[in-house]
C-alpha positions as CSV (number, residue, x, y, z in Angstrom):
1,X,100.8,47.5,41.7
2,X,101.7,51.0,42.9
3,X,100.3,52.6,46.4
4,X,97.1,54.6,45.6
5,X,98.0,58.3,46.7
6,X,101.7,57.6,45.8
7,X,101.4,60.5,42.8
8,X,99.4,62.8,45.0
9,X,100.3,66.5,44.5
10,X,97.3,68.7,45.8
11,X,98.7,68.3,49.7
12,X,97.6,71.7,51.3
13,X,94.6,71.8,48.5
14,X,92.9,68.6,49.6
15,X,92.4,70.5,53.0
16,X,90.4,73.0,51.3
17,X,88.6,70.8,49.3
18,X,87.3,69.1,53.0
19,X,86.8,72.2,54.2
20,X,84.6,73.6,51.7
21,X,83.3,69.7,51.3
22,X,81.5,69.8,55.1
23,X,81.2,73.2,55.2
24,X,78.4,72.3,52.1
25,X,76.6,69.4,54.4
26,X,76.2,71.8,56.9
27,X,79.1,71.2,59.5
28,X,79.6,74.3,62.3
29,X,83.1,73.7,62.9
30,X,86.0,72.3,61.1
31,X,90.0,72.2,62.2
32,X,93.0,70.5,60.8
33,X,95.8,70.1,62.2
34,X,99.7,68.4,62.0
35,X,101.3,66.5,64.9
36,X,104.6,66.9,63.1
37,X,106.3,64.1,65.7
38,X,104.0,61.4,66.0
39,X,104.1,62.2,61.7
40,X,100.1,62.3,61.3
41,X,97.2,64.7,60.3
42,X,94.2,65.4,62.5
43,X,90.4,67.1,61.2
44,X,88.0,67.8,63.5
45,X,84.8,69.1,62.3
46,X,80.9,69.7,64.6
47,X,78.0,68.0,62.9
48,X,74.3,69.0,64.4
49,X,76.6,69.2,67.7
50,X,78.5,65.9,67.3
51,X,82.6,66.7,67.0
52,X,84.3,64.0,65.0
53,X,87.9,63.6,65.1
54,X,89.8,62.2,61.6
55,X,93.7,60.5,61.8
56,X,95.4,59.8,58.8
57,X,99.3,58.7,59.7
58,X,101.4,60.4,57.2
59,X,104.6,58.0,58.7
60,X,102.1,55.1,58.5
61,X,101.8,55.8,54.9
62,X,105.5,56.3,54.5
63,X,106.1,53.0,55.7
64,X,103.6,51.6,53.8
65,X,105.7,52.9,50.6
66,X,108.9,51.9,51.5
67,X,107.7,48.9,51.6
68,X,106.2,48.7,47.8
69,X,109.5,50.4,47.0
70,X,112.4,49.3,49.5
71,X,115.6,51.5,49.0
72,X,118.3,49.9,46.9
73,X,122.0,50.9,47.1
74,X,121.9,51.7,42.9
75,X,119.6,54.8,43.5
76,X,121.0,58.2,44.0
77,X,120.3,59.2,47.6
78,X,121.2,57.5,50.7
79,X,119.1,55.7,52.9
80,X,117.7,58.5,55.3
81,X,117.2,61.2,52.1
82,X,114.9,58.2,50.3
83,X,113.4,57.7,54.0
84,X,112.4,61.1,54.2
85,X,111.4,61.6,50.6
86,X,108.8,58.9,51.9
87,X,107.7,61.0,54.7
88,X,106.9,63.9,52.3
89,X,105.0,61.9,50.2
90,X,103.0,60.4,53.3
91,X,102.5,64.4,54.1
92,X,100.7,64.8,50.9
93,X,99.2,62.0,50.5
94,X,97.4,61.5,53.2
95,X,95.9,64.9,52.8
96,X,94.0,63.5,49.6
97,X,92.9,60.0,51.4
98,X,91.4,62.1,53.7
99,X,89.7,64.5,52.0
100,X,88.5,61.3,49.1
101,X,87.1,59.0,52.5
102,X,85.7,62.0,54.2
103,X,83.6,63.0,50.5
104,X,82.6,59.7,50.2
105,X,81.4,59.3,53.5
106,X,79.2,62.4,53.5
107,X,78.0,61.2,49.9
108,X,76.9,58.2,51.4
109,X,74.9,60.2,54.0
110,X,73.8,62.2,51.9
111,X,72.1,59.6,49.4
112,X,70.9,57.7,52.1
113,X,73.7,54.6,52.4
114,X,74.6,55.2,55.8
115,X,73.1,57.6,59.0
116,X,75.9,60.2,60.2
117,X,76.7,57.7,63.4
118,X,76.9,54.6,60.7
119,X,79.7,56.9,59.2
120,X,81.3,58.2,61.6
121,X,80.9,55.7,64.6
122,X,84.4,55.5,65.6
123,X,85.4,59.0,64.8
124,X,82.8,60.8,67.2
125,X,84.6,62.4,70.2
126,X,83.1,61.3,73.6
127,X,82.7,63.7,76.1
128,X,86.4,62.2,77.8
129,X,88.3,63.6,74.5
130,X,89.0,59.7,72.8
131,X,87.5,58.5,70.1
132,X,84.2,56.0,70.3
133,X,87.3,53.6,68.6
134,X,89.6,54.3,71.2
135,X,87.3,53.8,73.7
136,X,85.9,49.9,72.4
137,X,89.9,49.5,71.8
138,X,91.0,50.6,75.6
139,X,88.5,48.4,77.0
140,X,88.4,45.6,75.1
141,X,85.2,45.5,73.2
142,X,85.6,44.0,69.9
143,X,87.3,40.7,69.9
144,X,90.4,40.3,68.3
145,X,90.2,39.3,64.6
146,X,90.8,35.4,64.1
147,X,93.8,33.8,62.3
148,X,93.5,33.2,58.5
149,X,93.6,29.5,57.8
150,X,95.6,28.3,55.1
């Protein structure tokens, strides 16, 4: 089975799509933004005065397709050009997860599936800057999950 996103092409385009995506529910305020080192994409966006904060990990997804297609020495590049051929698909592909989870999100709001916290929950910014996930992480919250039994 192939990576979902791993054909992904509309990059930069998918941040429109979000953009004009919220902007249609009714959200104030919307900023994206690329942390080029730690390799990840950020959207915030202001719902009825709630700020939200988004992550997608463009080197998380990188990984995640070296590892459905590990580097060979029979292929024409080296090591680091495939490795970084990996990032750039992780740059546009996470562009499209986002924009597909944060649609379906707000469709589900929308249609009455979920409330905008039920969404969101862990994306809302507290008033400290972190994340409502970061937060229950830092401090311990939600218990670990358990070991699958064989």
């Amino acid at each position: 089975m192939t990576l979902p996103y791993s054909n992904s092409t509309s990059g930069r385009s998918a941040m429109d799509d979000i953009r004009k995506t919220i902007q249609a529910f009714g959200c104030s305020k919307f900023a994206p933004m690329e942390d080029f080192v730690a390799g990840k994409v950020i959207i915030q966006f202001e719902y009825r005065g709630r700020m939200v904060q988004v992550e997608a990990s463009a080197k998380g997804y990188a990984a995640a397709w070296l590892r459905a297609n590990p580097y060979t020495n029979r292929m024409r590049k080296t090591k680091i050009e495939y490795e970084r051929a990996a990032l750039e698909k992780g740059q546009i592909a996470v562009w499209s997860i986002l924009r597909d989870w944060i649609k379906g999100q707000l469709t589900a709001i929308e249609t009455g599936i979920l409330s905008f916290e039920a969404a969101f929950l862990g994306q809302i910014l507290l008033p400290t800057g972190e994340t409502v996930i970061e937060r229950v992480t830092s401090q311990g919250l939600l218990a670990a999950p358990k070991e699958e039994q064989p």
